[in-house]
N, C-alpha and C positions, 0 to 999 in steps of 0.2 A: 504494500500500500504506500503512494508516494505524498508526503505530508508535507506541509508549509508552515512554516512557522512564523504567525503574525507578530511585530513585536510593536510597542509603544515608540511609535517615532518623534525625533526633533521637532519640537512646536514652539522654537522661538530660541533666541540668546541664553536668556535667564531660567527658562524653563528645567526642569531638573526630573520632576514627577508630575503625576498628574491621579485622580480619582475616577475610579472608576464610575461610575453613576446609574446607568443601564445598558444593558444586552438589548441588542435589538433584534436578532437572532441565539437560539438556546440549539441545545447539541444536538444534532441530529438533522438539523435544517439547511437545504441547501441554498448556498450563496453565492451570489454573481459578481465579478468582478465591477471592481469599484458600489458595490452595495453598502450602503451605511450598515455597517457591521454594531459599534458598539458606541455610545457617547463617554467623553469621559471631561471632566474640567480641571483645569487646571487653576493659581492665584493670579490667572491673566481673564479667562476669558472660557468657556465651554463649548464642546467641538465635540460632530462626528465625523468618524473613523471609517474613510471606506475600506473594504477590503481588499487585501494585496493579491488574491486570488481570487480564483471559483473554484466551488468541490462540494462537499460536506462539513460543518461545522463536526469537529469529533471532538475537542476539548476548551474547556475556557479554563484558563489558568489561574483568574482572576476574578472574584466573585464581586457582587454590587458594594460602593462603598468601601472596597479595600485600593489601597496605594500603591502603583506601581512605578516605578524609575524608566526613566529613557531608556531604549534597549530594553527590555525586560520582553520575554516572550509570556502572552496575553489571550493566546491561543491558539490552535493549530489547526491548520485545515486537510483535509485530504482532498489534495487536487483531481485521483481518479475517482470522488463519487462513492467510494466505498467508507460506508460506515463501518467503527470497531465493532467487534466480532468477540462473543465470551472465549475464550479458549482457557479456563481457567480449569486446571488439571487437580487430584484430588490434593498434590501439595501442594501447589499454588496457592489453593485455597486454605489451607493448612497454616501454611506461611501470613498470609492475609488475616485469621483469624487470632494469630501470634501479635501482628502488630496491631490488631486492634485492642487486644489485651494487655499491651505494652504501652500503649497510648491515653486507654482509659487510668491504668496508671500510673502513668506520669501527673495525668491531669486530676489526678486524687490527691496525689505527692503536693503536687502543687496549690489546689485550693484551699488544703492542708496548710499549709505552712506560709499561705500567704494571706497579709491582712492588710493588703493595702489594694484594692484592684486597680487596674493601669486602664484609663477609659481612653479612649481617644481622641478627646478630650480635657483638657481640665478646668479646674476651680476658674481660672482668670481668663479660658480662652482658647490658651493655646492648642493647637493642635497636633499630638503626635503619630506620627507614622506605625504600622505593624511592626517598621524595623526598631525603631526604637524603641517601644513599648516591649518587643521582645528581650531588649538588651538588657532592659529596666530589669523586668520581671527575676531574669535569670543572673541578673547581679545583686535584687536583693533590694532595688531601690524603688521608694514608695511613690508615689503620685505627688505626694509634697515635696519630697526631696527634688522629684522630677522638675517641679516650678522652679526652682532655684537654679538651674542650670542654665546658661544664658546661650542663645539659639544667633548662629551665625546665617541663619538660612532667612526666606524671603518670608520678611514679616516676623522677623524674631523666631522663627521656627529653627527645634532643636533637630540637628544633624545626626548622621551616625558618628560623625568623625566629634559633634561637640561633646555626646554621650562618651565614647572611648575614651575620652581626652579626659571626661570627667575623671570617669572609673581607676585611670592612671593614679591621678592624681589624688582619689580619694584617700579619707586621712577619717580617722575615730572621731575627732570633733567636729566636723560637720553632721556625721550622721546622728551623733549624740545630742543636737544643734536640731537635726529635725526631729528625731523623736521626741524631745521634749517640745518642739510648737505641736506636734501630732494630737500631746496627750492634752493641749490651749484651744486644737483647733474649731472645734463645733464653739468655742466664745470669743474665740476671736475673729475678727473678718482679717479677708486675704490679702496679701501686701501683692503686690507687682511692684518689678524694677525695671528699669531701661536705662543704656548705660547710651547718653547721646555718641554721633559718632566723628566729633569732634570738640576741642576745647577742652582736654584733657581727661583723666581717670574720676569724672562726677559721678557718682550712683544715684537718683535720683528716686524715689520710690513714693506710693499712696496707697492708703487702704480705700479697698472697695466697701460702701457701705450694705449690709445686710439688709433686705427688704422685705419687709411680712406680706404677705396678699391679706388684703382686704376682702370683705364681705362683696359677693358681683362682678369683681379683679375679671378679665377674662387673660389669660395668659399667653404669650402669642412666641413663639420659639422663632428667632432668628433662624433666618434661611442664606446661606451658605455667602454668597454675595455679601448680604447685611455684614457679617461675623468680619469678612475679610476687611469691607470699609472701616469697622468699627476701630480694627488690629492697626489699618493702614495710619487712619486719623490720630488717635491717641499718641502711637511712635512718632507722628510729623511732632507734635506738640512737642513730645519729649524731646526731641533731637536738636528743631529748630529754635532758638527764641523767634517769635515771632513779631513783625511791628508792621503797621498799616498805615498807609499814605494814601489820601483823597487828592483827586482834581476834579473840577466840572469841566465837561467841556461842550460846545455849540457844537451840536450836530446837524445845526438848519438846513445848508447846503445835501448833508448826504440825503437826509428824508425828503428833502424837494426828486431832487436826483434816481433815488429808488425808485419814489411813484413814479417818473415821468418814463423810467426805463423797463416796468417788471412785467407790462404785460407784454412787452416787445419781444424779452428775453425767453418768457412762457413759450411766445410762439412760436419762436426762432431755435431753443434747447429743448423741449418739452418739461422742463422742472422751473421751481423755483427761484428766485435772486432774494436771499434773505440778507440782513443787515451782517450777520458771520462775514461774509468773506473778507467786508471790507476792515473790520474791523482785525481779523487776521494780518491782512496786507501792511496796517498800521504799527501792529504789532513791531512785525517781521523787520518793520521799515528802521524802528528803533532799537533792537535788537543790533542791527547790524551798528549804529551808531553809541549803543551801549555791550559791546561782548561780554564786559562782565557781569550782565545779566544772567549770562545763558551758560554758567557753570554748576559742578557738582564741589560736593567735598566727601572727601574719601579720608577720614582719621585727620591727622595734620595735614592733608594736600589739598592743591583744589588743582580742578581740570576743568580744562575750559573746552567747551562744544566748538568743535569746525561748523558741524550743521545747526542749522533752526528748525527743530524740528517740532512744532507746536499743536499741544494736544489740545482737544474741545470736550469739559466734560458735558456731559448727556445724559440726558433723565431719559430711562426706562421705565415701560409701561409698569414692572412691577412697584416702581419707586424707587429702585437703585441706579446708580450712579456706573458710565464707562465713561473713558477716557480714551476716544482713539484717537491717533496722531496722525498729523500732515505731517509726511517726510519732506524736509527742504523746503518751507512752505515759501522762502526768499525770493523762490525759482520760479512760480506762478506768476499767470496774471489774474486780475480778476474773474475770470469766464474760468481758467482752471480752478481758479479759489473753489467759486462756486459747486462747479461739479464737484471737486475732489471732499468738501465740506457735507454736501449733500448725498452722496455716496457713503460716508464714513457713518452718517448720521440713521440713512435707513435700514444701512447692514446693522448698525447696533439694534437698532426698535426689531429688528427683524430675527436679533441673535445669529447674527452671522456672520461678526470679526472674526477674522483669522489672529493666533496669537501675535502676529505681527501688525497688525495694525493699529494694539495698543502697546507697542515697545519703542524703546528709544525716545520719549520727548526729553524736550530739555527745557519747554516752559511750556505753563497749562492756563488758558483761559475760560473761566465760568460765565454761563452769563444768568445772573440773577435776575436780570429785567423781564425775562421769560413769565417768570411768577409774579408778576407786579410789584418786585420790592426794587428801592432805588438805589441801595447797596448794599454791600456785604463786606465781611471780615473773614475773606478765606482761607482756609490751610494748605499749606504748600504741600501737591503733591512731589512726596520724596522721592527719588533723591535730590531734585530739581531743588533750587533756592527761592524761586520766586511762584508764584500768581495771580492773576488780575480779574477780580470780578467786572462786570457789567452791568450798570445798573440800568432799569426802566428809563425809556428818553421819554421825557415829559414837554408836555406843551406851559411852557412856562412866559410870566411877564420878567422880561428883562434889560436892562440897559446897553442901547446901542449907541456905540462911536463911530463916529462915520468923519471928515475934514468938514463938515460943516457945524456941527457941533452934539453933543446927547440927545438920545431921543429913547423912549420908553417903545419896547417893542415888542410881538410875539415871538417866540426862539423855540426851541427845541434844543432838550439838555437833556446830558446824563452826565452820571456820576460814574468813575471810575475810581476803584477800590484796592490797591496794590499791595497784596502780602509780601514781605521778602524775610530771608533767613538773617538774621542780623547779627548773627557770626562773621558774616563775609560781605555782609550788604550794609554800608551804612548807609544813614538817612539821605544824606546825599544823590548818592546813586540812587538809591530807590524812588527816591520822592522827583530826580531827577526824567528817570527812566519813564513813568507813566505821565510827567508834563508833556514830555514826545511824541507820547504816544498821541495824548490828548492835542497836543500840537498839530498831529498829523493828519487827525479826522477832523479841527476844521480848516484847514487848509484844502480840503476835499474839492477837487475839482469838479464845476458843475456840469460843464463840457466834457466829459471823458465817454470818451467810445466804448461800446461791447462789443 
């Protein structure tokens, strides 16, 4: 029988593992080439998986909800059509029955002797993998102990190599350390730490407050998405200091401008001309005139981006938030803005980024005015140092200059909102950078072509 071996492929730079989620095909089902085989998500984004062959499903390696690694085979297929066959002989069987009786005790030995269960899961959030909860188990270390290990992976998540590294290193008084918070824990609430990833060896920590339900409470379990933002948001907090810089700016010209150009473009592209792109282009424009806007930091270094590559985050219908990015957004022009903005924006509502299209930014624009609020105090998606909300352009009375002298007039405004990391950003630059910005959308030419 000649078998294929499907394995979990490359879904992006950063990507590492991914979750299983659902089968879409169970064993014994025959599958066509490039058939959506299995979904699985990843801390980027949720994808299916065609299949590398056709044949018969004969095994899934990897059941709903379990974590598999890049490379990892995931199941196999039989390319001739032939399903597996019992050929199980009275030893076979024999043998099979031995390890099932070796296994039931082990797993006796073990719940035995174990009083801490390893969920996947824990108290603060985090999430561990089979692999390391196996490590856990089989080294002896509890679920609390487990929190205390500080995770090099994406989103604080603990590693095999940060576990190992642990276990090396363990020593009698730490664990002597958790067992005595063990014996506190049910009265005490649970501490988290996060060590920022620069501006030297700070520990920074908070308890979480304990929450009774109330009488009618109805209780609502974050879903998968939510958990990640929630992990993503609180780490920015921790890492970045945060500070925010306001400017109004006249956007009169571009809203005269959109009306007079969108049904043109309706009829000439078939899609929309939303206020994105231009404000994209604005971005980009100052970006290029501020570079050290558009860096990371990595421990004591920083790095500074060649590209612009500028994300838009995005409300989904569930309520949750993506982030996909314009590659090189410097290199457009408007009519590309457009499309490439409006392309990013359907495939999200439609669930259908590729991991690549939410990798790489190096600045992230929100836009609040969406919701009718006129601005906001955003958190920097990390690793990025900066981000700019958008606030609601309002039809506002305001003071016009003109050489003949003041005059009271109708304008259209909005507020612009600029987070930056202020480890690396001082006010300067930052309060500079969004004047540019806002510089550049009214300077908006009335005249411009599509």
């Amino acid at each position: 029988m000649s078998q294929v071996e499907i394995r979990l492929p490359k879904m992006g730079e950063s990507v590492t593992e991914a979750t299983i989620t659902n089968w879409l095909k169970n064993v014994g089902d025959t599958v066509e080439l490039d058939e959506p085989l299995v979904e699985v998500a990843t801390d980027k984004v949720d994808n299916e998986l065609p299949s590398e062959a056709e044949g018969v499903l004969v095994k899934i390696l990897f059941e709903k909800d379990q974590v598999a690694q890049v490379g990892d085979v995931i199941a196999i297929i039989s390319s001739d059509g032939a399903a597996p066959t019992n050929n199980n002989t009275p030893v076979a069987e024999a043998v099979v029955e031995v390890e099932k009786t070796v296994t039931a005790a082990v797993e006796s030995v073990s719940a035995a002797s174990s009083t801490d269960t390893i969920g996947k899961t824990g108290p603060t959030g985090k999430f561990y993998s089979p692999l390391v909860r196996s490590i856990a188990e089989k080294e002896g270390i509890s679920m609390s102990e487990l929190e205390t290990i500080s995770g090099s992976g994406q989103n604080g998540r603990v590693t095999k190599k940060d576990i190992l590294d642990y276990v090396e290193n363990r020593t009698s008084a730490p664990v002597a350390a958790v067992q005595a918070s063990q014996h506190n824990e049910k009265a005490a609430p649970v501490s988290k730490q996060a060590t920022p990833s620069g501006g030297g060896n700070v520990s920074l920590s908070f308890k979480t407050p304990s929450i009774p339900a109330m009488p009618g409470d109805e209780i609502i379990e974050m879903d998968r998405m939510r958990k990640l933002i929630a992990d993503h948001m609180v780490m920015s907090k921790h890492v970045s200091p945060h500070v925010t810089s306001f400017v109004e700016a006249d956007v009169t010209n571009i809203w005269n401008w959109r009306n007079k150009i969108k049904n043109e473009f309706k009829k000439k592209e078939g899609e929309n001309f939303t206020f994105t792109p231009i404000f994209v282009e604005a971005v980009a424009k100052a970006i290029k005139d501020f570079p050290n806007i558009n860096i990371c930091v990595d421990g004591d270094k920083i790095i500074k981006r060649k590209d612009i590559n500028i994300g838009m985050a995005t409300a989904l219908p569930s309520g949750n938030l993506i982030v996909p990015v314009i590659k090189q957004a410097d290199r457009y022009n408007l009519v590309g803005l457009a499309k490439e903005v409006n392309s990013l924006a359907n495939n999200a509502r439609d669930n259908k980024l590729s991991p690549e299209d939410i990798q790489g930014g190096t600045y992230t624009i929100t836009n609040v005015g969406t919701f009718g609020n006129v601005m906001g105090t955003p958190i920097i998606n990390q690793p990025q140092v900066a981000i700019l909300a958008l606030g609601a352009i309002r039809k506002v009375p305001a003071v016009v200059e003109t050489p003949d002298g003041d005059f009271i007039g109708i304008r259209y405004k909005m507020f612009l909102s600029h987070s930056y990391d202020h480890r690396v950003v001082d006010g300067a630059l930052g309060g500079s950078f969004v004047k540019r910005v806002a510089d550049y959308l009214e300077a908006f030419d009335i005249n411009t072509k599509i």
